[in-house]
SERO-86236 format. One record per residue (C-alpha): residue in three letters; x, y, z. Coordinates in pm, whole numbers, plus 50000, padded with zeros to 5 digits. Layout:
# residues N
ALAXYZ;...
END
This chain:
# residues 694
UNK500005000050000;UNK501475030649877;UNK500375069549977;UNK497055087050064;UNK496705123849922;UNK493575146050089;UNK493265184549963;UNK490925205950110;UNK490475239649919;UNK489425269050115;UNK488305300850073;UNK492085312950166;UNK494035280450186;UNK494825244950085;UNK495645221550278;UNK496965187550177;UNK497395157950393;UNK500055129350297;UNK499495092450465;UNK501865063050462;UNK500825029950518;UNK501545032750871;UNK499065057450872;UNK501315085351011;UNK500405119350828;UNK502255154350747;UNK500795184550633;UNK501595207150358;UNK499645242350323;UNK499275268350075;UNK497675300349938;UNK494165288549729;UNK495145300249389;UNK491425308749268;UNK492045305848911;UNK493605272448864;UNK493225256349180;UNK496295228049133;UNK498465259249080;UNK498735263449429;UNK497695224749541;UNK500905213549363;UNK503115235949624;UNK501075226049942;UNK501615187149793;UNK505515198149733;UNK505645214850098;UNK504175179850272;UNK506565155550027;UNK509755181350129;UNK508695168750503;UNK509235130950364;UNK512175142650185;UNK510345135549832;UNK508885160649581;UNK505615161249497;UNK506275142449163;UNK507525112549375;UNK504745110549637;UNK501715109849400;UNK503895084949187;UNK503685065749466;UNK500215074949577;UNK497295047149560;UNK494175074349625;UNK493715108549620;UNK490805125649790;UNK489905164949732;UNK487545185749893;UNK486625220049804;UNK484295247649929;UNK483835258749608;UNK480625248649563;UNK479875265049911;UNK480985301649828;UNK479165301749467;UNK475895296649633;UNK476975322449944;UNK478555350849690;UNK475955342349400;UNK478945342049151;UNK480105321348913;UNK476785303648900;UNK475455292448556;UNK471805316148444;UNK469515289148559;UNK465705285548474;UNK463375269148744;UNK460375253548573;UNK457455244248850;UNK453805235548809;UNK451845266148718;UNK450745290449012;UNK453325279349203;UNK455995302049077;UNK456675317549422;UNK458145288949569;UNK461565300749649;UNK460495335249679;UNK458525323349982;UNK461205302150129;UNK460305287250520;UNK459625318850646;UNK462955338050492;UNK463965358150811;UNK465485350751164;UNK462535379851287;UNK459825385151093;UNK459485420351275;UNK462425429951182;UNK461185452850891;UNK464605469450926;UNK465885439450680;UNK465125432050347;UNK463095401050276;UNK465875377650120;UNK466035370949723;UNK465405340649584;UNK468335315249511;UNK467035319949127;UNK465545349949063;UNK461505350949000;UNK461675364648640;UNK463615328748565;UNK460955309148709;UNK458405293248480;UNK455005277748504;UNK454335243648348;UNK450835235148289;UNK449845198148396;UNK449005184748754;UNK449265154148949;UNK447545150749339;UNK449115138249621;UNK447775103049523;UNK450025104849232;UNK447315107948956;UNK447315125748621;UNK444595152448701;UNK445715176348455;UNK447895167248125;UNK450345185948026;UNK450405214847800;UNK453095198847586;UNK452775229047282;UNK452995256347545;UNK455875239547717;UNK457825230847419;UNK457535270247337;UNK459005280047687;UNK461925258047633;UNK462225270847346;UNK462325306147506;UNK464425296247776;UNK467435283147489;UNK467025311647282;UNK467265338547634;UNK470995318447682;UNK470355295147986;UNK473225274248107;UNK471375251548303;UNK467605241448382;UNK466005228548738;UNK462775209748703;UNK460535207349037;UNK456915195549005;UNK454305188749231;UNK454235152549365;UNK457005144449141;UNK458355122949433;UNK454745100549393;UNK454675101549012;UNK457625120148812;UNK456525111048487;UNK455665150648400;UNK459465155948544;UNK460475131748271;UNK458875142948057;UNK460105178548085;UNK463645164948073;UNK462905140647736;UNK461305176447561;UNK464805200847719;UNK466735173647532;UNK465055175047214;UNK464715213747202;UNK468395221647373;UNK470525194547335;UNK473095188847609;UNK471745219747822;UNK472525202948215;UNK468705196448375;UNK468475188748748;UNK465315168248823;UNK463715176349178;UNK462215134749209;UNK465685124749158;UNK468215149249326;UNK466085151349639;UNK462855128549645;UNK461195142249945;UNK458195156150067;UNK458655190750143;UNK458285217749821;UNK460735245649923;UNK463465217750008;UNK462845198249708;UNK462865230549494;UNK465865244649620;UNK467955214249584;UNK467025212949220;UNK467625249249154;UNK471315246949363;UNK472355213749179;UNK471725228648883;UNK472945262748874;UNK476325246848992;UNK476525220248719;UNK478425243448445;UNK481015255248729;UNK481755224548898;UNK481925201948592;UNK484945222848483;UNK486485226448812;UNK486505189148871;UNK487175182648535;UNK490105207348514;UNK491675195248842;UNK491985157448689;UNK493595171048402;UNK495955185448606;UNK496585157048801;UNK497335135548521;UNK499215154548333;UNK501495160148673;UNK501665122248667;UNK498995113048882;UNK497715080948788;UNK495475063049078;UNK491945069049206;UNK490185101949258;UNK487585106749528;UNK485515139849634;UNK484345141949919;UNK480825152849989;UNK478255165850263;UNK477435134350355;UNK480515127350508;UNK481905101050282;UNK483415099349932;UNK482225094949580;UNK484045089149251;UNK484225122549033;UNK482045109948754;UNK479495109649060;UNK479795140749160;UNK479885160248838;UNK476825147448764;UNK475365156449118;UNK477485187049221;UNK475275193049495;UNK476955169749707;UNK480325186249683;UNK478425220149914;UNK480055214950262;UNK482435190550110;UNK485395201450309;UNK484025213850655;UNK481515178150636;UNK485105159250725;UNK486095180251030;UNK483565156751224;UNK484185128151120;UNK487975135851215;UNK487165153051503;UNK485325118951642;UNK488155096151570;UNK490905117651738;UNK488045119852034;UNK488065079952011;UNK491395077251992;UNK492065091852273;UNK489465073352442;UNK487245103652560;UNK484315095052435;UNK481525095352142;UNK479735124152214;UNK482285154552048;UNK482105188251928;UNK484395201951651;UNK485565236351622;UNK486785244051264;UNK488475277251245;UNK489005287550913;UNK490615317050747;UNK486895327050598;UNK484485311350860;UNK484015290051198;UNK482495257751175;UNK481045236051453;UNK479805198151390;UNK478725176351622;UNK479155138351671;UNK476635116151948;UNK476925084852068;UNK479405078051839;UNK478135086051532;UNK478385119751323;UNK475185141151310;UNK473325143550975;UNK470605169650892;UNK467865177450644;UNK468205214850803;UNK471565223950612;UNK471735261550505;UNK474095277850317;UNK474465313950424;UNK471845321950777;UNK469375303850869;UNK466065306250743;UNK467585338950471;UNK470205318050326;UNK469705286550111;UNK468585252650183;UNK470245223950038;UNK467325198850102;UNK469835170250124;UNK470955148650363;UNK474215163350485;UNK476645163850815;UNK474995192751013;UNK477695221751015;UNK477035254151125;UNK479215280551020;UNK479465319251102;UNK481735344150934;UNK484285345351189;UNK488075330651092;UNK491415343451060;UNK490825360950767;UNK487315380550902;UNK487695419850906;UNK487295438151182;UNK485225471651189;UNK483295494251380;UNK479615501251327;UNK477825535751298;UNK476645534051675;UNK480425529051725;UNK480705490251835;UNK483295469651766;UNK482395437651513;UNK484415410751344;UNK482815396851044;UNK481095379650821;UNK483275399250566;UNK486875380350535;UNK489945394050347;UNK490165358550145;UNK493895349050024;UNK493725373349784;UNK494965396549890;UNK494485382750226;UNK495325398250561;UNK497785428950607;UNK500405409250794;UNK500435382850497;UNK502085410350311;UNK500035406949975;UNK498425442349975;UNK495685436050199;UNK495095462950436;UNK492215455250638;UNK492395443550993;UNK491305411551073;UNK491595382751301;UNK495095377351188;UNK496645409651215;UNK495115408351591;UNK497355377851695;UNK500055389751497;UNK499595419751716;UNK499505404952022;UNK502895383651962;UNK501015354651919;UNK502845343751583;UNK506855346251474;UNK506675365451184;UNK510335344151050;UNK508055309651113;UNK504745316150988;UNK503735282150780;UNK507385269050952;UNK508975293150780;UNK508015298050474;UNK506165328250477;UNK507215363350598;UNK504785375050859;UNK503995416950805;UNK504015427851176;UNK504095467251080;UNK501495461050813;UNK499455444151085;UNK499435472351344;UNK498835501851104;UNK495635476950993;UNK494885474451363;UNK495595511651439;UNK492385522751179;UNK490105506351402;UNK492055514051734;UNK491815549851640;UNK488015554151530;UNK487375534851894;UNK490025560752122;UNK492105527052244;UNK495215518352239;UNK496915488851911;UNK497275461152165;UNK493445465352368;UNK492095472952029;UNK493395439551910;UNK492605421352243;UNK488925429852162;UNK489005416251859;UNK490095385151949;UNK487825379652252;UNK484745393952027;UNK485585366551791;UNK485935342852047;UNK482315350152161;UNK481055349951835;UNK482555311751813;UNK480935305452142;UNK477405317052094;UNK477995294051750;UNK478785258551965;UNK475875272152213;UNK473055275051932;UNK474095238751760;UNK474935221652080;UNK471385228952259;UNK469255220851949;UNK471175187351920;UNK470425180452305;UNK474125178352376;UNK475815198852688;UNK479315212152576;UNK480275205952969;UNK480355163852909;UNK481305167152509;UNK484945164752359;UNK485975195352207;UNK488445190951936;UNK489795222451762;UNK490825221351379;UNK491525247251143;UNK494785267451090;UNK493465295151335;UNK492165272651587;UNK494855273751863;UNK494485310551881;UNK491765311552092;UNK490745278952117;UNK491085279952518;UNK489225313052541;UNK486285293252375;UNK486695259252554;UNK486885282352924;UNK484175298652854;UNK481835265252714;UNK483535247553026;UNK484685223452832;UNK486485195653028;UNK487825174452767;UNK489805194052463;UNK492345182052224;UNK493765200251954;UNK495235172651726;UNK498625176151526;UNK497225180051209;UNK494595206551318;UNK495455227351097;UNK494325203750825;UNK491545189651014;UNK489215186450703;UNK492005167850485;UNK492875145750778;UNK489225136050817;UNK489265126450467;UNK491835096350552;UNK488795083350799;UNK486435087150538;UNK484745061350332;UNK482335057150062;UNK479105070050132;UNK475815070549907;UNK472275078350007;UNK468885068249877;UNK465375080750007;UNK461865078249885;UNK458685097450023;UNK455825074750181;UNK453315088050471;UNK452175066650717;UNK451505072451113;UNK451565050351439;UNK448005049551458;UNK447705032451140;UNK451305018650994;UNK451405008950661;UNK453894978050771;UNK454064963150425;UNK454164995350219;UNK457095008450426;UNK458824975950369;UNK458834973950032;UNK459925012449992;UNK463185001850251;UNK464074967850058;UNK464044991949695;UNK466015015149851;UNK468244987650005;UNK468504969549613;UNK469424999849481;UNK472185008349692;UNK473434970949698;UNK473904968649365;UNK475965005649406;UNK477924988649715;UNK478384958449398;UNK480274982449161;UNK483554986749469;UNK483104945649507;UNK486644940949353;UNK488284961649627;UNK486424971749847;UNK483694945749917;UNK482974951750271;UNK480234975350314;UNK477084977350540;UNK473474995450514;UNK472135017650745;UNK468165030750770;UNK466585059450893;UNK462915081550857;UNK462055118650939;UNK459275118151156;UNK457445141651349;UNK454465140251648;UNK451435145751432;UNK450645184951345;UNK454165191251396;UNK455995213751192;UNK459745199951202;UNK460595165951201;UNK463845145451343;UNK465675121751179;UNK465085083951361;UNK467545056251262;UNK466195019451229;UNK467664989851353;UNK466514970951044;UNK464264970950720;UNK462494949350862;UNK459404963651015;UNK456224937550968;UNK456364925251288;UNK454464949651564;UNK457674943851793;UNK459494959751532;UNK457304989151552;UNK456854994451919;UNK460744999151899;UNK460875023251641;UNK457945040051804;UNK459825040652104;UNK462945053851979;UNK461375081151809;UNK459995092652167;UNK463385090052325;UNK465005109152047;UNK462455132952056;UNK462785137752422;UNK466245141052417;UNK466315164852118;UNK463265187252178;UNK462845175152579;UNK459505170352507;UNK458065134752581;UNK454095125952443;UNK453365089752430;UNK449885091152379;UNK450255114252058;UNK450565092851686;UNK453835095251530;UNK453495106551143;UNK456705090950880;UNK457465115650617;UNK460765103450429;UNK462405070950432;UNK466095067050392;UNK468885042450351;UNK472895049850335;UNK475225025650201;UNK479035029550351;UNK481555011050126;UNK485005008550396;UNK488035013550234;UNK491194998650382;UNK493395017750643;UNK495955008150903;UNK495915017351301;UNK498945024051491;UNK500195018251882;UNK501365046452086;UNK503335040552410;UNK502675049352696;UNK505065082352794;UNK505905093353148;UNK505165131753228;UNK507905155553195;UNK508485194653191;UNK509065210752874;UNK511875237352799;UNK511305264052574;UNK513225272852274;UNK513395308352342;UNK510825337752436;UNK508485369452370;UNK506295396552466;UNK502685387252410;UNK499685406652526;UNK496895389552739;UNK494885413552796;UNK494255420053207;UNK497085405353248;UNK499065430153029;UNK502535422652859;UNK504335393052961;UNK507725374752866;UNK506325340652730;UNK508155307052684;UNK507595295952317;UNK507805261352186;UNK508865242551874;UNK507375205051828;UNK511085194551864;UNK511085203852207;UNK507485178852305;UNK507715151352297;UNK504605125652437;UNK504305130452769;UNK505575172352752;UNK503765191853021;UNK503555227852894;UNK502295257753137;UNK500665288353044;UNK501245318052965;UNK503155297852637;UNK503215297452284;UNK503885262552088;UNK504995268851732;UNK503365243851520;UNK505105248551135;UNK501015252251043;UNK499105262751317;UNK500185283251662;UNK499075267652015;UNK498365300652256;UNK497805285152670;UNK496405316052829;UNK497645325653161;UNK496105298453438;UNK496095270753128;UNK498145242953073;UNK498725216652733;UNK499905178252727;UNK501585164952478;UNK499285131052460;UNK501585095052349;UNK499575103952009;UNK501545134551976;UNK497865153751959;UNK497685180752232;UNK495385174952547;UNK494715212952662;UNK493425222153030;UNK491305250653101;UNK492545249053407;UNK495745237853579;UNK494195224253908;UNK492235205653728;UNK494415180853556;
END
């Protein structure tokens, strides 16, 4: 078994991830080259193979599978550019479906806000005469001379790209189809996203807006993707290439071009799933809470009981005025607040960080590329947080002038001094990050207090103790590869596929044999997917699940089943029964004596792919020594002479007390005064809020 390659392309870096077959990793990180994203790929690949003492060249000669994520996907929907012109065609009268949205505003008093647009805009939204009930009958045929004239409208206006979303497609698509058969006679090769197929649920709006996302990003991804495997191949790349997706798992390319939907949250959907095996693997626990801090945004994910959390409820932008993907997906929460967010102050003369982020181009002021707007960054550059000679280990020169004449705008507009001024920002971020774990952790029924918190991200060790102090987090790692925490999670990764189909039924009346034969389709279908990996990867297992709700309920929760199997009334009282517990635990509300009401059944395949484990001994504490020192701000505590650390100084075992600064070559550890960090035997960093208590 040769190498495993993970990139994850963000908003302002890449980060690669390099595996051997004894399944120890190094990192390599670089500025996201927007254009021609290998461009800068190929360096963060060349910066992780120098670590090996290889070039790039050698290591993916040598590599067996390379997995990319990207959030490209993600910041078309948020910025509404690059998107292909798409055309929504829904059944006539219903136009206003995305204009309407779930509501489309956090307050709905709030009449100082704009209602939100819709994802495609309403003059781009056409009616298509024909009708099928709930029932899934032909009530109305379809107006096939009027629609033939509005495709023909639609190719001659220069769409790129069509979504189709009917009513009751998900009971009887065979308008949906017939839509698509008349698109490919009129416009030839013109990309079509069907609603039955990309997301067969019940539920318009989410239907509808996963139809009109998947196919506005068809044009743009399809290149991307396209492009990078060029690239790849023509730098000599010759093994497999997997994407990862929202669903937490992997797909082949072909897959994913064809449903570029799935590549939204493609990156941040593997922090989790890394974030619970470092939790495992350190043997606190199932129950986890991931802190991704980005350079554009902070994203929390959750795992419980052992098992990542999936959602219906993804949006893309805020919730409720952003965009709803109406697919399954990990449930990530982000908020604009990273290492690259921009500090300003508002017209009543407050302080704010975010959501706007200086990118990598041209990035923060200390970064030395132009930028001059202060941001998270320039704060703990400020501060004396980072070495400006050993920023990225060294390969990048660290502005610390440019960073305090960013700093000294906003400083000067609020009458403080460089250092408080940057102190604020970094503890108004931090609170920002906190309110974020608060609003995901409480919905989810989890309490931060008994959860692992695992930070990832390049900025995470920043303030990663400021946020885990004030959750009270007990338990905290930050592992090695934080700063790559979406790539790494990519190595635990597998492939994933999901199927669901729509069928009603309640408790008081369960249509036993109808749900059956909806779970064992959905189980055929993704057998015979599972079948396809059979020559390498043939184990594999399927998993069930239904969104169900207490009857009159608005929002339903996602119930797993124990089988597919579901004839038998024993069967039934125990799905019954977990739905209550879940319920309870999720909305603490408990009502036995209400009926339960099934909306959308679901099954997920998960193909494993091979990977190694390794043993760790067991080290003996010890007191670490410091490579050398500097002034760093900590706010009350003013300026103070601070040990700093280099990863050749800790090894497993290290005992490291605050007020210190460990020097990762991609990511910078800061213990706050009254903190302390362990070096674990895994080399990942066990951090204590406070000292007493370890």
């Amino acid at each position: 078994m040769g190498y495993q390659v993970s990139a994850d392309t963000g908003g302002t870096f890449i980060d690669v991830v390099v595996q051997d077959a004894a399944s120890q990793q190094v990192i390599g990180k670089s500025l996201t080259t927007h254009d021609r994203v290998f461009r800068g790929m190929s360096k963060a690949i060349e910066a992780a193979a120098n670590e090996l003492g290889m070039s790039a060249k050698e290591i993916l000669a040598d590599t067996d599978l390379f997995i990319y994520g990207t959030t490209r996907a993600t910041n078309a929907i948020v910025t509404r550019k690059d998107l292909a012109k798409t055309a929504l065609l829904t059944t006539a009268g219903f136009e206003d479906v995305l204009v309407l949205k779930e509501g489309g505003k956090q307050d709905g008093y709030d009449f100082t806000k704009r209602y939100p647009d819709p994802y495609i805009p309403r003059r781009h939204t056409f009616g298509v005469q024909g009708r099928i009930n709930s029932e899934g009958e032909v009530v109305v045929e379809i107006d096939e001379e009027a629609l033939r004239e509005t495709l023909e409208n639609i190719r001659e206006d220069g769409f790129e790209a069509v979504a189709v979303s009917l009513l009751w497609s998900v009971v009887n698509p065979v308008h949906e189809l017939r839509v698509a058969e008349l698109l490919a006679e009129v416009a030839p090769g013109l990309p079509v996203t069907l609603s039955h197929q990309i997301a067969p649920i019940i539920r318009e709006y989410r239907r509808t807006s996963a139809a009109a996302i998947d196919a506005s990003l068809k044009p743009l991804m399809q290149q991307h993707f396209k492009q990078l495997e060029q690239d790849l191949r023509e730098f000599g790349y010759k093994g497999a290439i997997l994407v990862s997706t929202s669903m937490g798992g992997v797909m082949n390319i072909e897959e994913v071009i064809e449903s570029p939907i799935h590549t939204a949250r493609s990156g941040p959907s593997m922090a989790p799933l890394a974030g619970l095996n470092y939790s495992l693997l350190e043997g606190l626990g199932g129950d986890m809470i991931v802190a991704d801090t980005g350079g554009t945004t902070f994203d929390v994910g959750l795992s419980r009981n052992g098992a990542v959390v999936h959602s219906r409820d993804t949006w893309i932008g805020p919730e409720w005025e952003g965009d709803l993907l109406g697919i399954s997906s990990v449930d990530i929460r982000s908020i604009g607040a990273g290492g690259g967010s921009i500090a300003w102050v508002d017209e009543g003369g407050l302080l704010r960080v975010g959501p706007q982020s200086a990118g990598s181009e041209p990035g923060p002021a200390c970064y030395g590329n132009g930028g001059t707007e202060p941001t998270l960054s320039d704060a703990a550059c400020v501060l004396g947080y980072f070495d400006p000679d050993y920023f990225l280990g060294g390969r990048m020169q660290l502005d610390v002038a440019a960073a305090e004449v960013a700093i000294g705008k906003v400083a000067a507009q609020l009458g403080v001094s460089v250092l408080e001024t940057a102190w604020g920002i970094l503890s108004l971020a931090s609170e920002a990050m906190v309110k974020a774990v608060h609003e995901i952790t409480i919905v989810q029924g989890l309490n931060p207090q008994d959860s692992t918190l695992v930070a990832g991200g390049g900025a995470a060790g920043i303030n990663i103790m400021q946020i885990a102090s004030e959750l009270g987090s007990r338990r905290v790692i930050l592992p090695k590869v934080a700063s790559a925490l979406s790539a790494s999670g990519m190595h635990f990764a597998d492939i994933v596929k999901e199927e669901s189909a729509a069928l009603i039924t309640s408790s008081d009346a369960f249509a036993a044999a109808s749900v059956e034969k909806v779970l064992q389709g959905l189980e055929a279908k993704l057998g015979e997917f599972a079948g396809r990996f059979s020559d390498h990867y043939p184990d594999y297992d399927i998993e069930f699940g239904v969104e169900a709700r207490y009857k009159s309920q608005i929002w339903a929760i996602d119930v797993p089943l124990s089988s597919a199997r579901l004839s038998l009334q024993s069967d039934q009282k125990r799905l019954f029964g977990a739905f209550h517990d879940l319920h309870e635990r999720v909305m603490a509300v408990r009502d036995p004596d209400s009926a339960i009401e099934f909306l959308n059944w679901r099954a997920r395949v998960t193909v494993r792919l091979p990977r190694s484990s390794r043993d760790f001994p067991a080290a003996a504490e010890r007191l670490g020594r410091p490579t050398s020192t500097r002034t760093c701000y900590f706010g009350g505590a003013g300026k103070i002479e601070t040990p700093v650390y280099k990863p050749a100084d800790l090894l497993p075992g290290t005992r490291v007390s605050g007020p210190a600064v460990i020097e990762e070559p991609t990511t910078t550890l800061v213990i706050y005064p009254g903190m302390a960090a362990q070096v674990a035997d895994t080399g990942n960093y066990l951090l204590h809020i406070e000292e007493d208590e370890a």
